[in-house]
C-alpha positions as CSV (number, residue, x, y, z in Angstrom):
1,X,0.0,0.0,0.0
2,X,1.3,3.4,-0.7
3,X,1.1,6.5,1.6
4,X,-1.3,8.9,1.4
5,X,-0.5,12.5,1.0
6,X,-3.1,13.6,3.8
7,X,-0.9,11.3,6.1
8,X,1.7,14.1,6.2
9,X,-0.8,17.5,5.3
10,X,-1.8,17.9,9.1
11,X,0.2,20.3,11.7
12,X,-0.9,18.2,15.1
13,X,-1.8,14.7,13.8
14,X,0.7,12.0,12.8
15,X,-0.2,9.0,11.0
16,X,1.0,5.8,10.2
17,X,-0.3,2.5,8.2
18,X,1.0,-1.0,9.3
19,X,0.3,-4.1,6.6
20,X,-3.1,-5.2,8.3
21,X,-4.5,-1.9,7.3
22,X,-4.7,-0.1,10.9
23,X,-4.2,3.2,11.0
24,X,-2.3,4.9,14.4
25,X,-2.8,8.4,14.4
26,X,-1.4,10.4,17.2
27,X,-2.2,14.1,18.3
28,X,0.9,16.2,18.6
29,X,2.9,19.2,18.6
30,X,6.5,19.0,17.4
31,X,6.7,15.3,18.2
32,X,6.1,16.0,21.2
33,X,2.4,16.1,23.4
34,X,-0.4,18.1,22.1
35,X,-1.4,21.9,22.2
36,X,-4.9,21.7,21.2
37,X,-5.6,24.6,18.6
38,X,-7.8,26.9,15.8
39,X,-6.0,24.7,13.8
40,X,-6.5,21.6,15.7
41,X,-9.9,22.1,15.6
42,X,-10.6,23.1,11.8
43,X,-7.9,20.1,10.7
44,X,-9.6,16.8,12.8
45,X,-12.7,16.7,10.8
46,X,-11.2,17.1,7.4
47,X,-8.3,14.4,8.4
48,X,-11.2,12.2,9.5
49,X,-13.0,12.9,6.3
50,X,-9.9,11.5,4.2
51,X,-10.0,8.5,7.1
52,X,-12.9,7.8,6.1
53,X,-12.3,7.5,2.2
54,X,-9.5,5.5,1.9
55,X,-10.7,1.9,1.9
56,X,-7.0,0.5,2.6
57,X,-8.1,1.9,6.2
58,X,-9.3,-1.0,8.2
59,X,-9.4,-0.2,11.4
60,X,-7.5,3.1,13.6
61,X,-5.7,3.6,17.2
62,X,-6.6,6.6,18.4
63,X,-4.0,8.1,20.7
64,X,-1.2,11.2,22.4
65,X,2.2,11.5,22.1
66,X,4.3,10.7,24.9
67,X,2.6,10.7,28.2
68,X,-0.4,12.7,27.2
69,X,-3.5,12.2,25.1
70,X,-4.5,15.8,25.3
71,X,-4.0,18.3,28.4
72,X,-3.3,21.9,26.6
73,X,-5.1,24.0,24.7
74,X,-4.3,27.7,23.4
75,X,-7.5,29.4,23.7
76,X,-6.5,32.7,22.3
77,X,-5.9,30.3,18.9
78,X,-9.7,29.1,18.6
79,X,-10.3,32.8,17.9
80,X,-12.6,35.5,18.7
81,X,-15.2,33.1,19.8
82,X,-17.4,35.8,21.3
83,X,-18.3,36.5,17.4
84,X,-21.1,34.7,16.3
85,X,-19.5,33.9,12.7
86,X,-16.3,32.8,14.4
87,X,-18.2,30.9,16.6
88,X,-20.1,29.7,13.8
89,X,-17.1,28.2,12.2
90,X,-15.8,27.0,15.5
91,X,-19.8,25.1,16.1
92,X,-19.7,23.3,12.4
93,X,-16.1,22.0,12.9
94,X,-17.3,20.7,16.4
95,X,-20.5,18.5,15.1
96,X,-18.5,17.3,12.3
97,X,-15.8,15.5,14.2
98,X,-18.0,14.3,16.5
99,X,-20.7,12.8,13.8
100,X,-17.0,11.5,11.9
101,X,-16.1,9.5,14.7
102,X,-19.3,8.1,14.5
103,X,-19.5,7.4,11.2
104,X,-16.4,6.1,10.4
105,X,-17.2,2.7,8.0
106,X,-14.0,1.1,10.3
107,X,-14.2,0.3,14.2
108,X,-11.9,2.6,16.0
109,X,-9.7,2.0,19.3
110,X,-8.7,5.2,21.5
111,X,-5.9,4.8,23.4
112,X,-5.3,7.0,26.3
113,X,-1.9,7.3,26.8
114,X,-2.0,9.6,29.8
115,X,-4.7,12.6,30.6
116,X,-7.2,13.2,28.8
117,X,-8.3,16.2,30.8
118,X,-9.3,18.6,27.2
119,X,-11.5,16.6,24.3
120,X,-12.3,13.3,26.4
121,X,-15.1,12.7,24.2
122,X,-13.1,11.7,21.2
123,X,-11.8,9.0,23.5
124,X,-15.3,7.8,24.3
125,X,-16.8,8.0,21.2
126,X,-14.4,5.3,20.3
127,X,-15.9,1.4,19.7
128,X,-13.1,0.2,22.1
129,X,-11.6,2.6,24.7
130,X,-8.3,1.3,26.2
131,X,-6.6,3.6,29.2
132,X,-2.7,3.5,30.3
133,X,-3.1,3.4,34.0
134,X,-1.6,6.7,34.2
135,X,-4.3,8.1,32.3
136,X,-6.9,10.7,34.1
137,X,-10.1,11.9,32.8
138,X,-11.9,15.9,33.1
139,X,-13.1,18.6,31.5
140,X,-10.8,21.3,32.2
141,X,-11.5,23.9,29.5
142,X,-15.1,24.6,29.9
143,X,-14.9,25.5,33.8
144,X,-11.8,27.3,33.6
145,X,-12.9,29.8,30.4
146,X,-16.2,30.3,31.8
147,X,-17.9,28.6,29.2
148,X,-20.9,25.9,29.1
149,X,-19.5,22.6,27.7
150,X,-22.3,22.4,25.1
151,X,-20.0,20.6,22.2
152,X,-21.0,17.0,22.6
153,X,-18.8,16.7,25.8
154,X,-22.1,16.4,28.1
155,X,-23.7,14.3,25.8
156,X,-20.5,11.5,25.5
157,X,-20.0,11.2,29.6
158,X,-24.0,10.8,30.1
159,X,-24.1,8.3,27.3
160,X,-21.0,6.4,28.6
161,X,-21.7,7.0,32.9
162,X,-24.8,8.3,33.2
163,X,-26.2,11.4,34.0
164,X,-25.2,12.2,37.6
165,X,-21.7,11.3,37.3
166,X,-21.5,13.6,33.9
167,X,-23.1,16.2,35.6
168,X,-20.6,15.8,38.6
169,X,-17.5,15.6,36.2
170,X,-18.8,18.9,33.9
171,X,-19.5,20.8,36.7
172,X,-16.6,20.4,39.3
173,X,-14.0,20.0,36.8
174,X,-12.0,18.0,39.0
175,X,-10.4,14.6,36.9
176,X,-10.8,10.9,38.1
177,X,-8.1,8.2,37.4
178,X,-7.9,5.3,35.2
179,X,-9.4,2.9,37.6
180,X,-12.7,5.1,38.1
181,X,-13.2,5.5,34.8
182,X,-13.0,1.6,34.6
183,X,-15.2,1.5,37.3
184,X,-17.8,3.9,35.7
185,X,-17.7,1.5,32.4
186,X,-16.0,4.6,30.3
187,X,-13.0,2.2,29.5
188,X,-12.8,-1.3,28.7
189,X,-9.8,-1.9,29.7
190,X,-6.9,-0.4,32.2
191,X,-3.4,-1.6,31.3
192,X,0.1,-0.8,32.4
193,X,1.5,2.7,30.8
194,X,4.0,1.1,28.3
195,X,1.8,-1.0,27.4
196,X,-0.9,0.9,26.4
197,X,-0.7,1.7,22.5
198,X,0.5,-1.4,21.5
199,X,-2.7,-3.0,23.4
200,X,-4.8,-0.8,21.5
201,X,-2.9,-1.9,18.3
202,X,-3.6,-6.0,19.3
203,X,-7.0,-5.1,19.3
204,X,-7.1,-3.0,16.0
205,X,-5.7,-6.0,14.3
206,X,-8.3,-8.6,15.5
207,X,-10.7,-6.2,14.0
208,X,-9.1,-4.7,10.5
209,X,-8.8,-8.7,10.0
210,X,-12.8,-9.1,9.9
211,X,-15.1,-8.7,6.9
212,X,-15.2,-5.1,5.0
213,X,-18.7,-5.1,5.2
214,X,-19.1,-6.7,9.1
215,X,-16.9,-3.7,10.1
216,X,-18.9,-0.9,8.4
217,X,-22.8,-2.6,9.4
218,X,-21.3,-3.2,13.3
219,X,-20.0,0.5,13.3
220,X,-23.5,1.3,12.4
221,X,-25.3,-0.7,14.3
222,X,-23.4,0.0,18.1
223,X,-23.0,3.7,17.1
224,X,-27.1,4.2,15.9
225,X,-28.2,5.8,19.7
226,X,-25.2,7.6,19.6
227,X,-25.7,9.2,16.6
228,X,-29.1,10.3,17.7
229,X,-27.8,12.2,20.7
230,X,-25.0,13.8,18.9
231,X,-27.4,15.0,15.6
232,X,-30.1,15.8,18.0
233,X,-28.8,17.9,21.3
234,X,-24.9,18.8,20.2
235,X,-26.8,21.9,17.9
236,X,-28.5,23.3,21.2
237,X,-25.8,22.9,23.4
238,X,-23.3,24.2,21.2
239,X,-25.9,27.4,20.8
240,X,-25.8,27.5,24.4
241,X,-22.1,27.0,24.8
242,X,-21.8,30.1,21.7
243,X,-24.1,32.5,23.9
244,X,-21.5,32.0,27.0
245,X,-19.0,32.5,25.3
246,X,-20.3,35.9,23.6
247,X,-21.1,36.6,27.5
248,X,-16.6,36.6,27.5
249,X,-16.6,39.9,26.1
250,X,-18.5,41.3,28.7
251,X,-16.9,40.2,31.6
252,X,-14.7,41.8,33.9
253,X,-11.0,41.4,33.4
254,X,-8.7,40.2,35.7
């Protein structure tokens, strides 16, 4: 199989191909643990887009560099978010990598490598969720900026644990380990840190080797409920999350 040129055409997301057709892509800055970004954000769906495409895909590994899946952001990247046609942009971006995930035709493994404290969800809208026992799990951005976490984050933890501990987790910000997520039934399974990715691999392999057509029809089939949430509420949350942060402008400044 040849590479792709899209492997190589995004600033924060590696990828590699192995022979069984499973596709490792890593977030990243410089080789080195992600900043999430503007450009983060506007790049994931496209990337997934292309994912989705190429047919010598079989199955993905979701993952971080080094021992983070994702615990920085830049917010002043994202934009003037208080804009409504910035935040327009910023809203359509959001539903489409979430609805991507979903709809990938190939079964998809997240791997968290470490905490996954800003964009969880991705994790937990994989089909198998596999955590380093280092990892840790929160929603640090939307309590710290001010802003209400309105862009498919609620909806993923109440799918995955239920309302009151999504409500708990959203609210407080405050993270809970590997072992509670286990507990909670977010991950499948917890395994030791070095281990982690190349678990998440074993399992990819098992599933790129089954039927083209099994792996599409069972993506559709566990992901159908999801879907509904995510087409259904992410619009008005995200409409709630946009008037919040508007509200930015208007607050004092430190």
């Amino acid at each position: 199989m040849t590479t792709p040129d899209y492997f190589t055409q995004y600033e924060n997301l590696a990828m590699s191909r192995d022979e069984d057709g499973v596709l490792l892509v890593r977030f990243h800055t410089k080789g080195g643990p992600v900043t999430f970004t503007g450009q983060t954000h506007e790049d994931f769906p496209e990337a997934l887009e292309r994912i989705a495409l190429d047919r010598d895909n079989r199955a993905m590994v979701l993952t971080g560099t080094g021992d983070s899946f994702m615990d920085q952001i830049d917010g002043p990247s994202l934009g003037e978010i208080f804009k409504p046609a910035a935040w327009e942009k910023t809203r359509v971006e959001g539903a489409k990598v979430l609805q991507r995930l979903v709809e990938l035709p190939l079964p998809v493994v997240g791997v968290a490598n470490g905490p996954a404290v800003i964009h969880s969800e991705y994790l937990l809208l994989s089909d198998i969720h596999i955590a380093s026992e280092r990892a840790t799990y929160a929603d640090v951005p939307h309590p710290s900026f001010g802003i209400t976490g309105g862009d498919g984050v609620q909806v993923v933890w109440e799918e995955a644990a239920g309302t009151a501990r999504a409500k708990w987790l959203l609210w407080t910000g405050e993270p809970i380990d590997a072992r509670t997520a286990l507990d909670w039934g977010v991950v499948s399974e917890v395994v030791a840190h070095e281990r982690a990715v190349e678990r998440g691999l074993e399992i990819a392999r098992g599933l790129a080797a089954k039927p083209a057509l099994y792996r599409s029809l069972q993506k559709q089939t566990l992901n159908r409920n999801l879907r509904k949430r995510i087409v259904q509420d992410v619009p008005f949350g995200m409409a709630l999350e946009g008037l919040t942060a508007a509200d930015l402008a208007y607050q004092p400044q430190a």
